[in-house]
N, C-alpha and C positions, 0 to 999 in steps of 0.2 A: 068154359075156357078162361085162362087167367090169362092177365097183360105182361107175363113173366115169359119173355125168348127163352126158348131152350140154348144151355150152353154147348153140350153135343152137336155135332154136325145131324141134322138130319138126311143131306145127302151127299156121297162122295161120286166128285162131280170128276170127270179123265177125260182132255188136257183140264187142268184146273183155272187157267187162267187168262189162256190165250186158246181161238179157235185160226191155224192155220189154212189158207186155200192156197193153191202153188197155181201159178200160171202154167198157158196163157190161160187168156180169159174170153177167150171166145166162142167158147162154150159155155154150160154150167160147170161148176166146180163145186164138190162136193165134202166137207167134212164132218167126221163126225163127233159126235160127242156122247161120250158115257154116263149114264145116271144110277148110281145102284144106294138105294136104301140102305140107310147107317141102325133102324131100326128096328124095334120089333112091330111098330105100330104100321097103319095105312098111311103113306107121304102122298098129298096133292103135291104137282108142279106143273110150272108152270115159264115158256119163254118167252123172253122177251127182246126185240133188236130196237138199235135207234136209227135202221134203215127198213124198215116194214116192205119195202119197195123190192129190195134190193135181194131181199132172201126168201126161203122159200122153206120153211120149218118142219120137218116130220116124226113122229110127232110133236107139236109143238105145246100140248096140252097132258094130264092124265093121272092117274094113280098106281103108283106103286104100293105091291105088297110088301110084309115085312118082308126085308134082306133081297127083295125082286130086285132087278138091274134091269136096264135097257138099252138100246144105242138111237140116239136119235141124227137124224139125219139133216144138216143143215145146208143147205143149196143155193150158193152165190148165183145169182141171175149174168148171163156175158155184160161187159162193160169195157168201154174204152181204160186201159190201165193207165192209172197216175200216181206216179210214187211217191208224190207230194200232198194225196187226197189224205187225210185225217182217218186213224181207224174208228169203225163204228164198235159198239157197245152192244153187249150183249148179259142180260138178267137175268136168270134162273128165279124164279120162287119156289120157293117149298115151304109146305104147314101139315100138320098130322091131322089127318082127313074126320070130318065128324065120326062119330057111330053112323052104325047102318045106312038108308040108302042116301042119296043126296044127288044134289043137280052142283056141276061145278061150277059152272056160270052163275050162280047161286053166291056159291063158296065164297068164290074170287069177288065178285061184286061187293058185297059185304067186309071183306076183309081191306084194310088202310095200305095202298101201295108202298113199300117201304117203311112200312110197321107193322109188319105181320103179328096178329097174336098167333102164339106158337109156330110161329115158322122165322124162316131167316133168308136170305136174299145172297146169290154167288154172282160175283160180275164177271167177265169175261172181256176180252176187247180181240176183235178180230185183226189176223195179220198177214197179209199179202204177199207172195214169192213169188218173182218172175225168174225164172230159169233164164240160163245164157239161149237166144235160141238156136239150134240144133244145124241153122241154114247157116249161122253166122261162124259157128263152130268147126263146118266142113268147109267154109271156105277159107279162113284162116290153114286148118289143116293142108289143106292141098295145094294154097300158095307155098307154108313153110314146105309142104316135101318139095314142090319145085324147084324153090331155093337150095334145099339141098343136093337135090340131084345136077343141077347146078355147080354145085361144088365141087361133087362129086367129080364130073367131067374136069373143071380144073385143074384138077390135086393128081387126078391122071394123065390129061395133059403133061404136067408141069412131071411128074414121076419120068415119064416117056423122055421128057425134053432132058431131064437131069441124068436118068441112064445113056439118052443117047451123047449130052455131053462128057461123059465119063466115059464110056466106048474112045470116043473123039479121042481125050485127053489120053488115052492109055495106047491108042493107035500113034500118036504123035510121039508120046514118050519112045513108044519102039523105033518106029522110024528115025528117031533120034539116034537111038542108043547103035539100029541098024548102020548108023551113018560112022559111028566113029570107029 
């Protein structure tokens, strides 16, 4: 192997940049992420987070054939949501896998974090959606209709009151007119 990075992508990584999780978060939340070989050759990869804690990677290890793809599965642990907590960090490796057979823990061990010989490194930063929630939305909703219906009543009222003072005023005109 030479200490020459390949300038090719060896892997086309979908989202490329950002990993998405939508609230709430009181459950797991799950995103995922695409890996599909830019190659002819065998890609080690490999992921990595700067919340180890926090996530839950499937797989988060492994080899790609030439032009193979995969979808890996990344899985927010529940947590109290804070919209001011910092996003975490997320590393892809990838390097073109020796010949024949091999141990990856091998592989990796041996190889210089952020200096791969023949491979190249995809960063990602995770990002957080909390939805309007759904309680707060129907009750909004059903106050506005009340206020409407509300109105409603009103503007019928007040329709009633203005036909009945026109009635009134065209009665008086008669009356009037009966008198002279």
């Amino acid at each position: 192997m030479s200490d020459i990075k390949p300038t090719a992508p060896l892997l086309i990584i979908s989202p490329p940049t950002e990993l998405t999780f939508k609230g709430p978060f009181t459950d797991v939340v799950t995103s995922e992420l695409h890996l599909k070989n830019a190659t002819n050759s065998n890609i080690c990869f490999k992921i990595m987070t700067t919340a180890p804690r926090r996530y839950c990677v499937r797989p988060n290890n492994g080899v790609l054939g030439a032009e193979e793809d995969i979808t890996v599965n990344v899985m927010l642990q529940p947590f109290e949501y804070d919209p001011q907590e910092r996003p975490h960090k997320f590393m892809v490796q990838a390097m073109t896998a020796p010949p024949g057979e091999f141990d990856q823990e091998t592989v990796w061990k041996y190889s210089a974090a952020g200096s791969l010989i023949n491979g190249q490194s995809y960063k990602l930063l995770s990002v957080f959606e909390m939805p309007i929630s759904a309680t707060t939305d129907t009750k909004q909703l059903l106050q506005e209709i009340s206020h409407l219906k509300h109105e409603i009543t009103m503007l019928e009222k007040e329709k009633k009151r203005g036909m009945s003072d026109t009635i009134h005023s065209l009665v008086t005109i008669r009356d009037t007119n009966d008198m002279k």
